[in-house]
Every structure is written in C-alpha cells, then in structure tokens.
C-alpha positions as CSV (number, residue, x, y, z in Angstrom):
1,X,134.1,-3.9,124.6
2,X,137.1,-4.7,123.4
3,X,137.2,-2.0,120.6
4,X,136.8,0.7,122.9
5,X,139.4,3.2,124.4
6,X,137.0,3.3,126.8
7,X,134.0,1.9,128.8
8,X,132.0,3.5,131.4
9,X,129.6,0.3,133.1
10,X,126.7,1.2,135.6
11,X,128.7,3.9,137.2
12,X,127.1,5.6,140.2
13,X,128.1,8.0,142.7
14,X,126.4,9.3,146.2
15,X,127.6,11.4,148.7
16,X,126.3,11.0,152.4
17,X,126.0,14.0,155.0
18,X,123.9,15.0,157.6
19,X,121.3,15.8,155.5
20,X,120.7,12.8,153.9
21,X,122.5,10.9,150.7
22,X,122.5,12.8,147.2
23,X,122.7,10.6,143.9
24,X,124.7,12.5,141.8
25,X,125.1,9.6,139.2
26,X,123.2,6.5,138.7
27,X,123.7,3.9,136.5
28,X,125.9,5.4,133.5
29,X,126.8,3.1,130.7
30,X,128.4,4.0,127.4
31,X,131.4,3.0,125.4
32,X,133.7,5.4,123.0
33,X,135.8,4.1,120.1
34,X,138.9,5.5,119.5
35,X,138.8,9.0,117.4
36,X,135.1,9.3,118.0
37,X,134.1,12.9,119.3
38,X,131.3,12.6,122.2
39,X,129.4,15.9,124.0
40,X,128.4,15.4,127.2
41,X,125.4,18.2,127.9
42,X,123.1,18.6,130.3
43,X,122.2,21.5,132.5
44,X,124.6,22.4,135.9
45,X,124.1,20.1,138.7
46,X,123.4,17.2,136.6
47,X,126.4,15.2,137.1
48,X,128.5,16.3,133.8
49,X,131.8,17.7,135.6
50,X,131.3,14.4,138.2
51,X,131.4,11.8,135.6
52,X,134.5,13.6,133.6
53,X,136.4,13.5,136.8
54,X,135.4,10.0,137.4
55,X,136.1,8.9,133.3
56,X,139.6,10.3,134.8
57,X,140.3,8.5,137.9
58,X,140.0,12.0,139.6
59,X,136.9,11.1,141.8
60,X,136.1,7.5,142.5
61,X,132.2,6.0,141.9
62,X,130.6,4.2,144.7
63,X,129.8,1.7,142.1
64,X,130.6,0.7,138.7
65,X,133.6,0.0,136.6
66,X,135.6,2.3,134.0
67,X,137.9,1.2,132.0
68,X,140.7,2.9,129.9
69,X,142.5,0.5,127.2
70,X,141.2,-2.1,128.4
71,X,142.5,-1.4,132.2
72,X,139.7,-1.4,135.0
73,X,140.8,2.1,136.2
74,X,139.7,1.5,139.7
75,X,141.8,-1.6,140.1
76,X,144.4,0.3,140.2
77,X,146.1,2.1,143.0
78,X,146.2,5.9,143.5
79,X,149.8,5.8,141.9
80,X,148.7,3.3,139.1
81,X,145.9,5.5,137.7
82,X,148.5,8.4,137.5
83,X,150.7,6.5,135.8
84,X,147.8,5.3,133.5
85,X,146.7,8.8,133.0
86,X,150.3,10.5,132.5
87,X,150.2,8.1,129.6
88,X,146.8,8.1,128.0
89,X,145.0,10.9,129.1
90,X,144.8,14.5,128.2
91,X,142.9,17.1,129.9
92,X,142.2,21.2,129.1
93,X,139.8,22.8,131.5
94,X,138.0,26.0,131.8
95,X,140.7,27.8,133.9
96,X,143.8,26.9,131.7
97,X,145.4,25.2,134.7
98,X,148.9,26.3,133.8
99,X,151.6,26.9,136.1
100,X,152.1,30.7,136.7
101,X,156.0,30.2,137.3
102,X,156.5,28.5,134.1
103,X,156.8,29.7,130.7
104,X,154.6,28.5,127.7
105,X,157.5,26.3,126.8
106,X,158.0,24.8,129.9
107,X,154.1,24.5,130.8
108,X,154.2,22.7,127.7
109,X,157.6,20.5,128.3
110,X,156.7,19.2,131.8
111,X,154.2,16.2,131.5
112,X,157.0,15.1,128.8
113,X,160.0,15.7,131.4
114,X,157.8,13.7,134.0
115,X,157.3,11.0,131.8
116,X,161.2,11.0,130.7
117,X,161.2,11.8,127.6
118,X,164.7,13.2,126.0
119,X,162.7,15.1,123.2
120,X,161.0,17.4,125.5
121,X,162.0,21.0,125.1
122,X,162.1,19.9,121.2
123,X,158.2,18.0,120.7
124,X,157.5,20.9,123.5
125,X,158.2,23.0,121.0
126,X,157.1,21.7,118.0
127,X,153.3,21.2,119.1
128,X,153.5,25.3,120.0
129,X,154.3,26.1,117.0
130,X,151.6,23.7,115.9
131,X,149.1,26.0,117.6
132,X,149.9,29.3,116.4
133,X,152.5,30.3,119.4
134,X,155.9,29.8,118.0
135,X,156.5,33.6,119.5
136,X,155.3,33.0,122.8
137,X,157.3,30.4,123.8
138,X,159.1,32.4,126.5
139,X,156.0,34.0,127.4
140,X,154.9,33.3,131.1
141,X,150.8,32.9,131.8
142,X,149.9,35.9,133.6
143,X,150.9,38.1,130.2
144,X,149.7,35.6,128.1
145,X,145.6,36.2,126.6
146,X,143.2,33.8,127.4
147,X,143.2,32.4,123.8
148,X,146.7,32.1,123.9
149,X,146.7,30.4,127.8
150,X,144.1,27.9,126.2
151,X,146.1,27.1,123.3
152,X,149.4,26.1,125.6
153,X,146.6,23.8,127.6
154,X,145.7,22.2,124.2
155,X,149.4,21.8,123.4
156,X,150.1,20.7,126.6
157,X,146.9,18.3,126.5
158,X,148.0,17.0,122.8
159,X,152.0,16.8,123.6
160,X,151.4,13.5,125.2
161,X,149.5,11.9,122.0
162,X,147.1,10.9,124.7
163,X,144.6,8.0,123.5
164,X,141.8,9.9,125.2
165,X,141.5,14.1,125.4
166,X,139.2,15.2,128.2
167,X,138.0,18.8,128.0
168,X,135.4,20.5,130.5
169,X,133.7,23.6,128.9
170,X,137.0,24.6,127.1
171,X,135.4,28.1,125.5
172,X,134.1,29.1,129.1
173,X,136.3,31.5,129.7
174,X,136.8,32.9,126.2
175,X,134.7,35.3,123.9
176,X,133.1,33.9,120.8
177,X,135.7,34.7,118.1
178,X,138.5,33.0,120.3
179,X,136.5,30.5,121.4
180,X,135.4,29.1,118.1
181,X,139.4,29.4,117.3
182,X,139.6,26.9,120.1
183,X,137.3,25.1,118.8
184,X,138.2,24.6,115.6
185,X,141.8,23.7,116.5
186,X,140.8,21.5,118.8
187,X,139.0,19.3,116.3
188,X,141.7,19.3,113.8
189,X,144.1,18.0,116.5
190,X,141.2,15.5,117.2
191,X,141.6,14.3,113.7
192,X,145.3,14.7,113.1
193,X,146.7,12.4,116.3
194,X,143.0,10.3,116.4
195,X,142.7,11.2,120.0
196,X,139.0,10.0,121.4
197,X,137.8,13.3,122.6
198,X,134.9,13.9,125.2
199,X,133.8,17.3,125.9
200,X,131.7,18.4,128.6
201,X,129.8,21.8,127.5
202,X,127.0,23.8,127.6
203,X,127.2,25.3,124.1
204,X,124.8,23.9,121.9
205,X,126.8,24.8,118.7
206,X,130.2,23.1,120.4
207,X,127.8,19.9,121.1
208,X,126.5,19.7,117.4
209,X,130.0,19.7,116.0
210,X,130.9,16.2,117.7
211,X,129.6,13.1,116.3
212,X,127.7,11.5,119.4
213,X,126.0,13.8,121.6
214,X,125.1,11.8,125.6
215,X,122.6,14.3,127.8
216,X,122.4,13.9,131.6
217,X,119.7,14.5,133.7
218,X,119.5,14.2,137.2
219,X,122.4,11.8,136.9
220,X,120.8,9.5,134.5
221,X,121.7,9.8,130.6
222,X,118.3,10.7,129.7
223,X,119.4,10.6,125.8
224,X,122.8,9.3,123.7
225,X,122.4,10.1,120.1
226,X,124.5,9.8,117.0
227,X,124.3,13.2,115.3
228,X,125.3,14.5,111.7
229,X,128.2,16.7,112.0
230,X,127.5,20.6,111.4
C-alpha cells in the first residue's frame, strides 16, 4: 500500500535440519501506517521475535516480500538494508544493547556520527535530556540502572527520528514502576516525532495501550484487531 511505512506480504520462514523442516512463519500479511502503534503478542515460540527480526532485515524469510517506505527490503543487498535501516529504523531490546565502553553520551551520539551528522554530540544530547538523563551523560552502562540503560536505548532508538521504532519486550528486564516509566515515555516519543512503533510483548497491559493489537500462533496471525486505547 502506498500509505504504508510498511508492508509485510505472505512472509514465511522454515528452517531445515536433520530432523525435519520447522515452519516458524507462514503466510504473514499486514500493513502499518505511519504513527500507528501495533502489539505483536503471542505466546514464546510462536514466531514474534522471528518476524521482528525479519520486519528489520535482521533475518531473511524463505518467502514473501517486506517493504519499508516503499523499498522491497530484500532487494536490497546486505549493505543496502543497513543503510536503509541506519536511516529509518529504530530498535530498543530487552538487554539495552549498549556499548559497555561508551558513555550514555556517546552510546547515544554514535548511530548519528555513523551517519555523518555534524550535530551529534549536540542532538545526542538534547534527546538525553529529553528522557530525564541530562546528569548521566558521562555515565558509562555498567553503573548506570536498568531504567536508566533503557532510557539511553530509547534515546538512542529516537535520536535518528527513525520512520519506524522496533522494540522487543522493552520492560523485560525492568520492575513494574520503571517499566511503566518506560512505557509511558515511550509512547509520548511515539506521539511527539510520529514514529510507527511495533512492539513485540507479553504484557497484556503494554499490548492494550497500542492501538492495533496482531496475535501469532503457531506462526499464523490467528487475530489482528483494532482496539480502544486504555
């Protein structure tokens, strides 16, 4: 669809061994529109994490098409869908996935530095103050809390203004308190930069707060429903 940041058509992936072939995904079809706020839920082993990575050019399908903007992401070359996702894609995981040897700041700074942007160390800057860690900017990871390691992720996530913000189970690693502060941020940044965001999660109270909720089963979306907010 041409209105869509992005479009996910009969997508299916299999993976061959000794045993026999597994079908991790079959047949996954859905479209997002830019700023809409999508779930994707399902119990483990159904595929979720697998499609995320594949929405992301991180794993390839055995069939099927994604596209991102338009752009059929496995057209591209291994170096054209970084290039594509250095510019359009966000990402915060579980684990935080920040660099140990690198401050908050500089966590923050470097998909800006590698995309050559001058304004770095200042829009760097700017987007940690933006969530809450203006004093922890010299702060390296290891004495950082896990709130406050998720919060550089999001920063470094939003710094980009990616089209597209891709975030699997983002409060799995956090209590409740900090991770409805997550939460709650993360939304508002949703709103604020009208970033598309899909969330993989088994939280049912994460999943109710996003307007379109898609449930996998056995690698099949077994439901995709438009849901009031909470």
């Amino acid at each position: 669809m041409s209105d869509s940041i992005i479009a996910v058509q009969r997508v299916c992936k299999s993976v061959t061994d000794s045993t026999g072939t597994l079908h991790i995904l079959q047949d996954i079809n859905f479209s997002l529109a830019p700023r809409e706020t999508v779930a994707i839920v399902g119990a483990s082993g159904s595929g979720k994490s697998t499609l995320l990575s594949i929405i992301a050019g991180l794993d390839t399908p055995s069939g099927g098409q994604v596209h991102i903007g338009g752009q059929d992401l496995f057209a591209l070359d291994e170096d054209a869908r970084a290039a594509l996702r250095a510019r359009q894609l966000g990402f915060v995981f579980q684990s935080f996935q920040l660099l140990g040897n690198l401050t908050a700041l500089e966590n923050v700074m470097l998909p800006l530095e590698l995309a050559g942007r001058k304004d770095a160390r200042k829009s760097a800057t700017a987007m940690l103050e933006r969530v809450g860690l203006a004093q922890r900017l010299q702060a390296y990871p290891k004495v950082l809390s896990g709130g406050e390691q998720q919060r550089v992720a999001l920063a470094r996530a939003f710094v980009v203004q990616p089209a597209l913000l891709l975030a699997d189970e983002p409060t799995g690693s956090l209590d409740f308190a900090t991770g409805e502060t997550i939460m709650a941020l993360m939304f508002a940044l949703n709103q604020e930069w009208g970033t598309t965001l899909v969330l993989v999660t088994h939280d049912r109270a994460i999943a109710a707060r996003c307007a379109r909720r898609i449930t996998i089963e056995a690698g099949r979306i077994a439901s995709d429903e438009v849901q009031g907010l909470a």
